[in-house]
BABASE-69807 format. One record per residue (C-alpha): chain; x, y, z. Coordinates in Angstrom, 2 decimals, decimal comma, padded with zeros to 5 digits. Example, Ala and Ser with C-alpha at 12.3 -4.5 7.8 and 13.67 -1.06 7.14 Angstrom:
2
A_012,30_-004,50_007,80
A_013,67_-001,06_007,14
% end
This chain:
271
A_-003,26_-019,59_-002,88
A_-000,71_-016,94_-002,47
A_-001,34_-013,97_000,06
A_000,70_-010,81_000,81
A_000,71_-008,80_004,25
A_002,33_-005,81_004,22
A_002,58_-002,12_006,46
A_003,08_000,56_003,36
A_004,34_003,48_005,20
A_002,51_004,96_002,10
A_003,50_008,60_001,00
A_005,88_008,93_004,44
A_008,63_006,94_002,03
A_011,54_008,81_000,14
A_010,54_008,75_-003,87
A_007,04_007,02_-002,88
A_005,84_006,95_-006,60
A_009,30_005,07_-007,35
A_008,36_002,09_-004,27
A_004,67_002,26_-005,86
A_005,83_000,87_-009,35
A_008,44_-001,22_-007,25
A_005,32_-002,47_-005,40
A_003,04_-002,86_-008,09
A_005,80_-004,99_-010,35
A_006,74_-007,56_-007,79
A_002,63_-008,41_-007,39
A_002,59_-008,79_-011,03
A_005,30_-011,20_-010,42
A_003,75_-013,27_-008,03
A_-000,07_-013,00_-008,64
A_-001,01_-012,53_-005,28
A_-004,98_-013,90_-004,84
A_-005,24_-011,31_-001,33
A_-003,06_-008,65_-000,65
A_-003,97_-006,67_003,01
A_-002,08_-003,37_003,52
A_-001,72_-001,25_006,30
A_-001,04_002,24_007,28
A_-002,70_002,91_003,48
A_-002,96_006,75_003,19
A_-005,08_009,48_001,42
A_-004,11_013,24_001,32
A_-007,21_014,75_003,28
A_-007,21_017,53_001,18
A_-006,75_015,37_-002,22
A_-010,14_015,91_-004,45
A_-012,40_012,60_-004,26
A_-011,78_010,14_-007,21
A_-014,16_009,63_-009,92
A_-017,08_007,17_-009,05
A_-016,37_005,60_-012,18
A_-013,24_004,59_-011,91
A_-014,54_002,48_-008,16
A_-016,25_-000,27_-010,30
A_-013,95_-002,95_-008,54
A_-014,58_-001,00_-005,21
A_-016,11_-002,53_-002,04
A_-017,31_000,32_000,02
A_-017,71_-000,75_004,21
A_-019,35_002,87_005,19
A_-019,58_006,40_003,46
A_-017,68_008,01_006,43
A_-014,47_008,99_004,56
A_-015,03_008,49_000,49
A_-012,00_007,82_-002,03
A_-009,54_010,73_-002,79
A_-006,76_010,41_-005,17
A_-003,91_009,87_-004,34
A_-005,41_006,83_-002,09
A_-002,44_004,38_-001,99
A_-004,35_001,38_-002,33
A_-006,49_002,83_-005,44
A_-003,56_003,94_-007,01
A_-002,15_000,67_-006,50
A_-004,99_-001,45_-007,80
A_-005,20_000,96_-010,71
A_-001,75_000,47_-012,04
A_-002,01_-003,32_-011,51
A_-005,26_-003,26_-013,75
A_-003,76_-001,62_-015,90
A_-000,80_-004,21_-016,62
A_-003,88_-006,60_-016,68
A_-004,43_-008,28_-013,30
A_-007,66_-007,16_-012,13
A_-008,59_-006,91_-007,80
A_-011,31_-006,05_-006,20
A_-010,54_-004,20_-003,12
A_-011,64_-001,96_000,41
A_-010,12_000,22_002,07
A_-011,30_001,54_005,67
A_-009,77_004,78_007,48
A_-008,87_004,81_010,87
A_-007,45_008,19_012,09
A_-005,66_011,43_010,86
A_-001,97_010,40_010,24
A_000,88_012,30_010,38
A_-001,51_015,62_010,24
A_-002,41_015,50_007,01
A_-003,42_011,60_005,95
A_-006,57_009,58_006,47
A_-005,17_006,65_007,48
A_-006,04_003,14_006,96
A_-006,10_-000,44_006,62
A_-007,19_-002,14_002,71
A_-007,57_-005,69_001,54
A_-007,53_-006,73_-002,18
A_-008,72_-009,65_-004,38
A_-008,34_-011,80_-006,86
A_-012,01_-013,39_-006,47
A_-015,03_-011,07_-006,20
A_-015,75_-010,01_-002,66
A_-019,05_-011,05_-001,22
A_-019,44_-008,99_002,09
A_-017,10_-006,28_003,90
A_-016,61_-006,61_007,46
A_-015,11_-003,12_009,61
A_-015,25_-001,96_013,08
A_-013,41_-000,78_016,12
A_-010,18_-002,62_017,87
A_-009,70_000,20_019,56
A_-011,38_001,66_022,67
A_-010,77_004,73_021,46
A_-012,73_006,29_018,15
A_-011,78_009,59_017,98
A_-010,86_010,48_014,67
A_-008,19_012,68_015,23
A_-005,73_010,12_017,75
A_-003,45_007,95_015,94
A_-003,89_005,08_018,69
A_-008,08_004,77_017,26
A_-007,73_001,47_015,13
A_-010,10_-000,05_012,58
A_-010,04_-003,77_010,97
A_-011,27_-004,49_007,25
A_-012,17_-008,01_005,81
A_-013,47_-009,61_003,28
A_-015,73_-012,36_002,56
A_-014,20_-013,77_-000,74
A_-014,25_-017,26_-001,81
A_-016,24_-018,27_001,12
A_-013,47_-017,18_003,41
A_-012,69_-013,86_005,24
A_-009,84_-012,14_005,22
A_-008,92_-009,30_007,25
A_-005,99_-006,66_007,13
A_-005,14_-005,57_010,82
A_-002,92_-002,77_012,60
A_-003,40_-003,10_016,16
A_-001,60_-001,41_019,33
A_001,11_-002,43_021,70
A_000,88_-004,66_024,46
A_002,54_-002,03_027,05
A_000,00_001,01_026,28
A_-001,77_002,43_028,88
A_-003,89_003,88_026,47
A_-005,28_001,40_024,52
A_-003,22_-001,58_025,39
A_-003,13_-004,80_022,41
A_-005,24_-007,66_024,77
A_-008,56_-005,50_025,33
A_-008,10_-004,74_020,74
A_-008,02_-008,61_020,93
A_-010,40_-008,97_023,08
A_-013,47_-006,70_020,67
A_-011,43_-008,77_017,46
A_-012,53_-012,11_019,13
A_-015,66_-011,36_019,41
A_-016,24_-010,32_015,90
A_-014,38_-013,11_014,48
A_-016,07_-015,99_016,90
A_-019,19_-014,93_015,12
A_-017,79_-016,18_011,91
A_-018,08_-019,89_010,62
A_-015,87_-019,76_007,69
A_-012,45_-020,10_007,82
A_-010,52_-017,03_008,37
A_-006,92_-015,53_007,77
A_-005,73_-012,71_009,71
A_-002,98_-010,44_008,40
A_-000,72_-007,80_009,32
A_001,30_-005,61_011,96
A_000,33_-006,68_015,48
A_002,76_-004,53_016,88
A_003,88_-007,48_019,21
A_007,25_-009,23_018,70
A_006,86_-013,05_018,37
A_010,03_-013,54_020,87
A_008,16_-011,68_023,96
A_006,79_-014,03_026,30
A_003,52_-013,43_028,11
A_002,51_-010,78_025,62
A_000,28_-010,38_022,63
A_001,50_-013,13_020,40
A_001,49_-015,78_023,00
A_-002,03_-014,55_023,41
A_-002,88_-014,75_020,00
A_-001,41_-018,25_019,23
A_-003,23_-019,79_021,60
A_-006,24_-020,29_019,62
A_-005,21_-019,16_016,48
A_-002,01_-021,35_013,98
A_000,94_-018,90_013,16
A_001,38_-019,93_009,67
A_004,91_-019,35_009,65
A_005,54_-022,01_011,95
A_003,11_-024,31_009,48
A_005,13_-023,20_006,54
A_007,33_-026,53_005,07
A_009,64_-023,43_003,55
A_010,63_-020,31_005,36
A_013,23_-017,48_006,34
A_013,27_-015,75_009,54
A_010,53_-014,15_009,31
A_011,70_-010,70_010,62
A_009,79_-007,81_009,22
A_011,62_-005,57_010,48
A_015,04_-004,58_010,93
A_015,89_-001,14_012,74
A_014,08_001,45_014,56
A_010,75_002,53_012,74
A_008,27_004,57_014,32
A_006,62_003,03_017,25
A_009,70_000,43_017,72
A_012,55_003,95_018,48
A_014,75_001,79_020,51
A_014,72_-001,58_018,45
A_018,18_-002,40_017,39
A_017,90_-006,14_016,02
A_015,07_-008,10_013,70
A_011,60_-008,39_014,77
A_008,56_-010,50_013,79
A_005,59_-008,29_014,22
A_003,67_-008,75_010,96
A_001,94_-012,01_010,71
A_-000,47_-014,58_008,63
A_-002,75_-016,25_011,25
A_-005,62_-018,45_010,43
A_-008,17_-020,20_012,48
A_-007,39_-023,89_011,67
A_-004,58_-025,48_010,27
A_-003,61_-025,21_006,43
A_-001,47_-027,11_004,48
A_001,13_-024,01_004,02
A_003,80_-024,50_001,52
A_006,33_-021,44_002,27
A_006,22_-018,31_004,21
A_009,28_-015,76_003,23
A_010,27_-012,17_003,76
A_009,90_-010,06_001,15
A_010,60_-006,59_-000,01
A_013,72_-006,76_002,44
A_015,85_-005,62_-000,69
A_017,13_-009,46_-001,22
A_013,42_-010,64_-002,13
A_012,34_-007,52_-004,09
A_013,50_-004,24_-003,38
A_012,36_-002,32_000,25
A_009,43_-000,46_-000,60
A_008,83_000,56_003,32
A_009,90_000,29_006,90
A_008,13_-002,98_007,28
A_008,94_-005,64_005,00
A_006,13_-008,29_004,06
A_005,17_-011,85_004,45
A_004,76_-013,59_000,88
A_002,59_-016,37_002,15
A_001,63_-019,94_-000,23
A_-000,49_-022,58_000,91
A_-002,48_-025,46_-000,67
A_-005,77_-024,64_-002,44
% end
């Protein structure tokens, strides 16, 4: 199975519709079976999309319907177009950048049995950037779930208690689950959110037979202003080990071209 991870920075990119197509090509390239985006946008304003054109559509609630211009439906629709087919959800979390509903999606190659959302975050107020929702997927008999959670250091809704309401959710799961995204907590930091993380759940980078160095990101980016060398903050994590075959950067303009201020993690293990 192949799986991508990967924050979009959708519509905040210079010539977005250009990194869309530059997007869509490389997953006809690799034939991703799950894809889970973050910061996935939707112009607030943007008229809601045909119902007709949702077939493939998982909805989790009714709160915040799809609008064109939804990254991850625009996305899905190209690629079905060029003939690879996913089935895909997408969940809002709070107003970005004023004028975005902002969220997390997760798409498949296998039909998606259940949807799984709800709060990391303390915090639910619609309008604060800081309120965070997960999405997952039951697909295959396994979950996956597409995660943008806060930093360790905030006072206002600091990483361990988001891990803390996460745990809970996923402890009530038997299947085996993979976790991806932007966990907003470097992998070098000791003490901190990925050491808290890894202790019950297998960084599959470090199972990987094949990898890179995993950085996802290279400069300062919003919420990282003062970073000024590589950081691993997006990750694959799963609940038990997997036989994982390579785990590289990509969209980091050497493996397909940047499409966003995060690269991804292009992610192959054994079926």
């Amino acid at each position: 199975m192949k799986f991508l991870t990967l924050n979009t920075h959708s519509w905040m990119e210079e010539n977005p519709l250009d990194k869309l197509d530059d997007l869509c090509e490389a997953i006809l390239r690799h034939s991703f079976d799950v894809i889970a985006l973050q910061e996935v946008n939707q112009l607030i304003a943007a008229p809601l999309v045909d119902p007709s054109l949702l077939s493939t559509f998982a909805e989790a609630n009714k709160e915040r319907p799809i609008k064109e211009y939804n990254f991850a439906f625009l996305l899905q629709e190209k690629l079905q177009k060029k003939g690879l087919d996913y089935y895909w959800t997408w969940e809002p979390s709070h107003i970005g950048y004023d004028i975005y509903d902002e969220g997390v999606a997760v798409l498949s190659l296998q039909p998606i049995q259940d949807v799984c959302s709800f709060f990391a975050s303390e915090n639910t107020a619609y309008d604060d950037y800081k309120s965070r929702k997960v999405i997952g997927i039951k697909s295959a008999n396994q979950w996956f779930f597409s995660l943008h959670l806060g930093w360790w250091q905030d006072a206002h809704d600091p990483f361990q208690a988001q891990w803390k309401k996460c745990t809970t959710i996923f402890d009530s799961l038997s299947e085996p689950i993979f976790l991806l995204g932007d966990f907003n907590n470097p992998a070098h930091l000791k003490q901190e959110g990925y050491e808290l993380v890894t202790q019950t759940w297998f960084d599959t980078y470090h199972l990987a037979e094949h990898k890179d160095s995993g950085y996802t990101v290279a400069e300062a980016i919003d919420g990282w202003t003062d970073n000024q060398s590589g950081l691993r903050i997006d990750y694959i994590f799963a609940n038990r080990p997997v036989k994982t075959l390579s785990s590289q950067v990509i969209f980091n303009g050497t493996n397909e071209p940047v499409v966003s201020d995060h690269f991804g993690i292009a992610l192959e293990i054994e079926e």
